[in-house]
N, C-alpha and C positions, 0 to 999 in steps of 0.2 A: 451482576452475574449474567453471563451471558448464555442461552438458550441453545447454542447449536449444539449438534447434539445429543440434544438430549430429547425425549419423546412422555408425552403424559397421559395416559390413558384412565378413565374413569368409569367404573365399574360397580354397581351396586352402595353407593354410595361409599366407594374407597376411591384413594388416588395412588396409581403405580407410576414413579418416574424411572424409566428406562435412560440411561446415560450411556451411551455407545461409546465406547474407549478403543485407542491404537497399543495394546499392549507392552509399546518402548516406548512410551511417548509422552515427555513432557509437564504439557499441557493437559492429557487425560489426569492425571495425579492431581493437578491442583486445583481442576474441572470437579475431581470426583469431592475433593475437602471442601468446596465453596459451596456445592449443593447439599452435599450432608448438613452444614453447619446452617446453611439457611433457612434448608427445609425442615428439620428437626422431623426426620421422620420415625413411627413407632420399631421398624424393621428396618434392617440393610443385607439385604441380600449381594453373595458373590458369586461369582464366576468360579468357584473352586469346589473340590470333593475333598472328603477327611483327609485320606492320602496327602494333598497338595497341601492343603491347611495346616495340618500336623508338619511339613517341610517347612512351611515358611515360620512358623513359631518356633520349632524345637531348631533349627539350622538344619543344614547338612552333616549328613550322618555317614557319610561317604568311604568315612576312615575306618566303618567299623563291617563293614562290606567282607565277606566270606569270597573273594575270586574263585574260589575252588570250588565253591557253592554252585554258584551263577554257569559256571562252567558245567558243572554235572544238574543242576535243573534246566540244561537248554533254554537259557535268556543270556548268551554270551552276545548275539546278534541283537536282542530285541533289546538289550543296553546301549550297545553299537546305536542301534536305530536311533534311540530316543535322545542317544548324546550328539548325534549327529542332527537333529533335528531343532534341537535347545541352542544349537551352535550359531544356528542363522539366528534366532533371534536375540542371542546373547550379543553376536555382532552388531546389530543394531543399537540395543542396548548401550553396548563402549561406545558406540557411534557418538549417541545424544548425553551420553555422561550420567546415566542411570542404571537402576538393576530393573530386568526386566518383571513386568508384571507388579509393578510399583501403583501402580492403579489400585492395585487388591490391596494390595497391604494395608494403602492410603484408606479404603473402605472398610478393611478391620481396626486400624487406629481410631480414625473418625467416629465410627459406630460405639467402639466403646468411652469414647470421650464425653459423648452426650448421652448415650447409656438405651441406647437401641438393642432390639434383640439381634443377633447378627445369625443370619441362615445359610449354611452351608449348600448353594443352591442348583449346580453343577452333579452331572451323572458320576459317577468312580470310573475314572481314565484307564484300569484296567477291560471292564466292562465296554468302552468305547473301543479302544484300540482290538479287540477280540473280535467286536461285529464291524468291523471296520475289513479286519484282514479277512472275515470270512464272508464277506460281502465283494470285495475285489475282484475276485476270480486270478486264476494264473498267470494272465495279462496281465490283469491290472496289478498286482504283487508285483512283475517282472517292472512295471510302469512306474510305482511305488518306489522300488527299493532303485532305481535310476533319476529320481528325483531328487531321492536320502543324499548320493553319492554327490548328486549337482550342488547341491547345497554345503558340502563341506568343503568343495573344492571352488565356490563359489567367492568372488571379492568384491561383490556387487553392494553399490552401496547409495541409499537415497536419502533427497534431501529432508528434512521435518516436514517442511511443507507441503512435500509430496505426502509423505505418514500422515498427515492430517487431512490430505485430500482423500485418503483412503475411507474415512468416515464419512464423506458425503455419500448420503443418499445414492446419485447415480451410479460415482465410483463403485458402491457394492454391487447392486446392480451388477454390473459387467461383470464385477467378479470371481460373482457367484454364477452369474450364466457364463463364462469361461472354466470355472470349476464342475459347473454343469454337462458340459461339453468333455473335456476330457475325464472328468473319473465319475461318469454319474451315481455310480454304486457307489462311491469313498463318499460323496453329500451326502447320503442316506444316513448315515450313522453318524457323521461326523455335524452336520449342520443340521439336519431335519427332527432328527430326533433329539438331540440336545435341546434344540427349538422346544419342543415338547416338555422336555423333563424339566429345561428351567420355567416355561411358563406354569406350569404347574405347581413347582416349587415357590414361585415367587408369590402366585395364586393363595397358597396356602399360609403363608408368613403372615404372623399375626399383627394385628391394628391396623389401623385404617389408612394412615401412609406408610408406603412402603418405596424405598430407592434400590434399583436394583443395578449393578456395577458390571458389568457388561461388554465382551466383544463388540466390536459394531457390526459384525457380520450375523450377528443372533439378532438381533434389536426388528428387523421385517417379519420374521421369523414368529418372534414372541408376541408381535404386538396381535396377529392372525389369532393363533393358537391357544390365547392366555381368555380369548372367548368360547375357548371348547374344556370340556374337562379330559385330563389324560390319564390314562394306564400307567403309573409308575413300573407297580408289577413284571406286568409286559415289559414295559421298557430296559428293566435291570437285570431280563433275562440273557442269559449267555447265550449264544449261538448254540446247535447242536451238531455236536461233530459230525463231520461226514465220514461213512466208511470208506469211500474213494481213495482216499489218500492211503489208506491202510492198505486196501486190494492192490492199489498198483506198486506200492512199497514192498511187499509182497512176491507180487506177482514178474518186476521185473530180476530181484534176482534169482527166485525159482527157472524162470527160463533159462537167464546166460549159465547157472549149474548144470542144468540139463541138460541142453546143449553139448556144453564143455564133455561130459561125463558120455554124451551119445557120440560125440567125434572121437573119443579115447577109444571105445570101444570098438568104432568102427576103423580107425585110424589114427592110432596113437600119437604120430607124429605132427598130425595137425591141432591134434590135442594139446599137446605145449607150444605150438605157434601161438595156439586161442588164449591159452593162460600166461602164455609171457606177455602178450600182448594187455590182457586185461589188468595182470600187476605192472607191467609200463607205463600204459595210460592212466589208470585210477592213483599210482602213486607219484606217478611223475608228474602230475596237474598239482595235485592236493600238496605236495613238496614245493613246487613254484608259487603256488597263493601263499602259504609259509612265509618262502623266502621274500616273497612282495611284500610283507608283511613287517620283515627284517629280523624275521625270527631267529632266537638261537640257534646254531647248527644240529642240536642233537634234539630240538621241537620239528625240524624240517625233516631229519631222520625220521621221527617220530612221526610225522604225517606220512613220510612217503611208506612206512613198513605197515601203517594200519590202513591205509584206504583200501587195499586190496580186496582182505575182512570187512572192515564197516563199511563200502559199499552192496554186501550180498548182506547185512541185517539193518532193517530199518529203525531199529529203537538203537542204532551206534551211528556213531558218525569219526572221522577221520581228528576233526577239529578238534574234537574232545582232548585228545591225546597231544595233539601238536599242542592245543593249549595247556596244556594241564605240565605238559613238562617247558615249555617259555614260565611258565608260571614260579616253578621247581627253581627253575635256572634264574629267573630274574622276579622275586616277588617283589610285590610293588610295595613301598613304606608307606606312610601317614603321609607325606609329604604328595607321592603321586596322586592319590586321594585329595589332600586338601589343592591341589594346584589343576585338576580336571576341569571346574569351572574354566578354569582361563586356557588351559594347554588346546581347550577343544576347540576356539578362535580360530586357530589357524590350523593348514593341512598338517604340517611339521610340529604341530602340537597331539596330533593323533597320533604321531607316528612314535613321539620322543616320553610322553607320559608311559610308562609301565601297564598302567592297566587297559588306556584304548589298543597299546600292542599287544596287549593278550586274547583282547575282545576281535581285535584285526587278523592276530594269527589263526581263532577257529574259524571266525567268516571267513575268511579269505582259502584257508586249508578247505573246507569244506565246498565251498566253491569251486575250487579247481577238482576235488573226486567227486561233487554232482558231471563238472563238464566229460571226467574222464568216463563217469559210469556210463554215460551217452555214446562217447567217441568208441570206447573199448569193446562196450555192445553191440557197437554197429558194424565194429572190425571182426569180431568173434562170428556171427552172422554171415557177414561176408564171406570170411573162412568156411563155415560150415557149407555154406550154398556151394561156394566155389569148389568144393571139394568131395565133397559127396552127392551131390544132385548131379 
């Protein structure tokens, strides 16, 4: 059995074996069967939270999915996100002729073969991806969801050997100081404190050896940390909202009303300059991300007749409506559900699946009346100065 790696740390008279896994890869799989089975350890800890665990036992559940839910709880983009994000590594995945995260599984097999306790060892991916997005800032969000987009439209594709040079030591290394470099707030929550939560977790799993299944980007991380004792508590805490976002949500369409309402009175005619303009550009954006989208005609109606409205209140949005009726018009069957895993591969599988186009029509609607509520306020403005000052 071979050592690389893998890492052994001894502590109070217990042995923790840390196994740094390529999450498509191979070779981690039969890396993670060899050492379980050799070492017969009391614990096996993974790399997953209930959420993910509960997915890979029960299957995908995908078919039984509420679209109209998702749509009216605003998580039509933060689906977008997460399918777009699963898509890169799903293409690897096809790449090596496995399913991704086949490591873990191989560590819940294994573990109950020889009759280990098996620890759920990983923080809840809701709770990450929350201080993740309210750790970014603005930027970084804009930085973030330019990544998302690179990556579905991405055909990039490496060799194993490369995959496996990713678990060297140095390789991480760079990695993470190139992760460092550009999103330092996204490390914070995504790498640092995971760090934490699973050394901890793994800390705590009972009997004296314990094997723990492992990212290899965790493994520098844990071995520091798994010397300190950590704050689960802390750690599982939610971010607290900012009222920021509310005062400007708020605040910018209290203005362009105002406005509109003060050049009416002052000068009527420039008053419906201001308002044709602000329903031209807030629907005529949010109707083109639609149609990019390749939305129904009567969802692109649909976005271009609400942006106007759900641009001046912040608890609505434009997308809602374009999606809601793409939805109406084309609901997705069992079929666009069970075939997501694969359709999201490719860009034309985002577009051709039923549900990534309904999840495409509200981001993308919604996108184009954020850009127009920008462009139409600045014209409205203009108007006003220009005409009354």
């Amino acid at each position: 059995m071979t050592e690389d790696n893998i890492t052994r740390i001894h502590m109070d008279n217990r042995e923790f074996i840390l196994i740094g896994t390529a999450h498509v890869s191979k070779q981690s799989a039969q890396q993670v069967k060899e050492v379980i089975e050799a070492e017969k350890p009391d614990s096996v800890c993974i790399e997953l939270d209930e959420q993910r665990y509960q997915s890979i036992i029960e299957g995908s559940k995908a078919k039984e999915t509420d679209i109209f839910k998702i749509i009216k709880d605003k998580k039509a983009t933060l689906m977008l996100i997460n399918l777009a994000i699963s898509s890169f590594q799903r293409r690897l995945a096809k790449q090596f002729g496995i399913q991704p995260g086949q490591e873990m599984v191989q560590g819940i097999q294994s573990a109950q073969e020889i009759g280990a306790n098996l620890v759920l060892a990983d923080r809840n991916i809701q709770i990450t991806f929350s201080r993740i997005w309210h750790n970014v800032g603005l930027s970084g969000k804009a930085r973030l969801m330019l990544q998302v987009i690179y990556s579905i439209f991405s055909s990039e594709s490496i060799t194993e050997e490369e995959l496996e040079k990713m678990k060297s030591q140095d390789m991480l290394d760079a990695m993470l100081q190139e992760l460092t470099n550009s999103f330092p707030s996204l490390k914070i929550p995504l790498i640092d404190e995971r760090d934490q939560y699973l050394a901890q977790k793994i800390k705590e799993a009972p009997g004296n050896k314990v094997v723990a299944v492992l990212g290899a980007a965790h493994v520098p991380g844990i071995k520091e940390q798994i010397k300190h004792e950590q704050d689960l508590v802390a750690l599982s805490k939610l971010p607290p909202k900012s009222i920021v976002p509310t005062i400007v949500g708020w605040a910018i369409p209290i203005v362009i009303v105002a406005l509109i309402a003060y050049t009416f009175i002052m000068n009527p005619s420039v008053g419906i300059q201001q308002t044709l303009s602000w329903v031209l550009w807030t629907g005529t954006l949010s109707a083109i991300g639609a149609a990019l989208a390749f939305a129904h005609p009567l969802a692109i109606v649909a976005g271009f007749l609400a942006a106007p409205f759900t641009t001046l209140h912040p608890l609505l949005a434009a997308g809602w409506f374009a999606g809601i009726a793409q939805a109406y018009f084309h609901r997705p069957n069992v079929r666009d559900f069970e075939n997501l895993s694969e359709d999201v591969l490719s860009v034309k599988g985002f577009w051709r699946n039923k549900v990534t186009r309904i999840l495409l029509v509200v981001t993308l609607s919604n996108l184009g009346a954020t850009f127009g509520t920008f462009i139409g306020g600045a014209d409205i403005i203009r108007l006003f100065f220009g005409n009354l000052w």
